[in-house]
C-alpha positions, 0 to 999 in steps of 0.5 A: 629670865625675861617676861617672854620666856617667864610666861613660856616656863611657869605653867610647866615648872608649876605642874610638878607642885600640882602633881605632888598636891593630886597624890597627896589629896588622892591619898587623904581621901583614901586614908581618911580614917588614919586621923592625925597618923597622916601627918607622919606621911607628910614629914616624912615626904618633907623630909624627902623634899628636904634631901632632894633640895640638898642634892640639886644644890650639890648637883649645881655646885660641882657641875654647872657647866653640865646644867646650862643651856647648849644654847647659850650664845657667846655673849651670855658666856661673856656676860656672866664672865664679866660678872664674875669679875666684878664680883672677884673686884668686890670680894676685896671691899672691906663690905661684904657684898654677896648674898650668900656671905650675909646673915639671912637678917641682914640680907632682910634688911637689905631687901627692906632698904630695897623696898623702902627706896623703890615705889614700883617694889613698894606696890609688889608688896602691897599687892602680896600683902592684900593677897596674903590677908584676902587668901587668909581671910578666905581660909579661916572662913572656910574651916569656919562654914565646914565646922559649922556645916558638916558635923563628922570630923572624918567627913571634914577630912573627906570633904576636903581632900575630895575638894583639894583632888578635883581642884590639882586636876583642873590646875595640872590641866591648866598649867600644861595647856592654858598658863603660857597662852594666857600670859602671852596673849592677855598681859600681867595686868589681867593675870594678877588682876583675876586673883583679887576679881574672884576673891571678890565674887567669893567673898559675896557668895559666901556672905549670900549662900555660906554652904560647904557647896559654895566653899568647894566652888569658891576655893576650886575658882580661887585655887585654879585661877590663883596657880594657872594664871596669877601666880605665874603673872606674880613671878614676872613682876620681878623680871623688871628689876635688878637681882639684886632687887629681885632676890633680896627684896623677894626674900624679905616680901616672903618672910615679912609681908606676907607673914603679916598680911597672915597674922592681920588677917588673923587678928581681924577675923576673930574679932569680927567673928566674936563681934558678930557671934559667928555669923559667917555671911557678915563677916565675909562684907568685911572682906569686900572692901579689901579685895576691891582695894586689892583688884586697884592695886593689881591694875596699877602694878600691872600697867606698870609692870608692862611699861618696865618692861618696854622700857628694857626691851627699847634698844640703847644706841 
């Protein structure tokens, strides 16, 4: 999948995940009272989703000529024949050379090599990892102004799957109308660029005015721009690169980088929070300077992102 087709795609193939988050927030509103009882309906869809991937996997293994496209060319069947026999010449290696005949810690490691040898995939996972550490951050203060600001645990509970309803509906509307649009017309370098500008304009509101309103507008704008316009310009990052590239390093950006950037943010929230006694408008400052680093990371990764991609698009002789 190339950038053009990518940005075409991903609103679409998103709406599905906000259509499971409108129900789920629909019914936790209504449900409420049932307390910690929810979280038996949430394994039990967990274990519906569970079953579901189990059968497209199966689906996939048994018919993929009935999955591909009716409008594969004749020089993508030979293309993928092509690949197929060079993957049968490298069965034969005494290395194993396929994803799937590793451990999942050696195709980490893999991806890792795969990181540390390439500046442009070094860059991907700098800009994951100030998301994962901002959007972190961004959470922990929240839960923190809700506690502070709303005393009943069931109004908490409310509050949040009334904020979590209305944000699906403006995501599930920008996804089907305004995802593809924006990505084909402003670039990614605007699309993953939004992100970290909202992170930014959140952090400060909440430093002025740390109110459950102004959490419930900071996280319907990060929300929405994250899933209808970022989120799908992150995925085309990795449409320049080799698949090789592409799924090892992405496995290792998933299950490391970000992780990490979850656990920092962790770390440096509580002790801000000790060392400020809990005062929510300060600790957001500390914030700031990371979400302009992020905003600069963004920027670059982007213009690079778009230069890639010409180059694969410049007709070899």
């Amino acid at each position: 999948m190339d950038s053009e087709s990518g940005s075409r795609l991903f609103g679409f193939i998103g709406a599905g995940a906000t259509l499971g988050q409108l129900f789920g927030s629909l019914f936790a509103t209504g449900m409420a009272w049932l307390g910690p009882f929810l979280l038996l309906f949430a394994a039990l869809l967990m274990e519906f989703a569970a079953q579901s991937a189990k059968g497209i996997n199966f689906d996939i293994s048994q018919l993929p000529e009935e999955l591909a496209p009716i409008s594969e060319t004749t020089s993508d069947m030979q293309k993928e024949a092509d690949e197929r026999t060079i993957q049968s010449s490298n069965i034969s290696s005494p290395e194993p050379s396929t994803l799937a005949g590793k451990p999942q810690l050696w195709t980490i490691l893999d991806g890792l090599r795969l990181i540390m040898s390439s500046t442009y995939l070094m860059s991907v996972s700098l800009f994951l990892w100030l998301g994962a550490v901002v959007s972190s951050f961004f959470y922990f203060q929240k839960v923190s102004v809700i506690a502070t600001t709303v005393s009943s645990s069931l109004e908490r509970r409310k509050l949040f799957a009334q904020i979590n309803s209305f944000i699906a509906i403006f995501i599930l509307t920008g996804q089907l109308t305004m995802t593809g649009h924006i990505l084909t017309v402003a670039g990614v370098t605007i699309a993953i660029c939004s992100a970290p500008f909202v992170a930014l304009l959140n952090m400060v509101a909440l430093a002025v005015w740390p109110t459950w309103v102004a959490i419930a507008v900071s996280e319907t704008l990060r929300k929405v721009v994250t899933y209808v316009v970022t989120r799908p310009g992150r995925e085309l990052l990795f449409t320049v690169v080799s698949r090789d590239e592409k799924y090892k390093a992405k496995l290792c950006i998933d299950v490391v980088v970000q992780r990490l950037g979850d656990a920092t943010a962790a770390g440096m929230y509580k002790l801000l929070f000790s060392t400020h006694n809990g005062r929510a408008s300060t600790v957001s400052l500390y914030a700031v300077p990371i979400c302009l680093l992020w905003i600069v990371t963004a920027y670059r990764l982007g213009r690079r992102q778009t230069q890639l991609a010409k180059l694969q698009n410049v007709p070899t002789s």
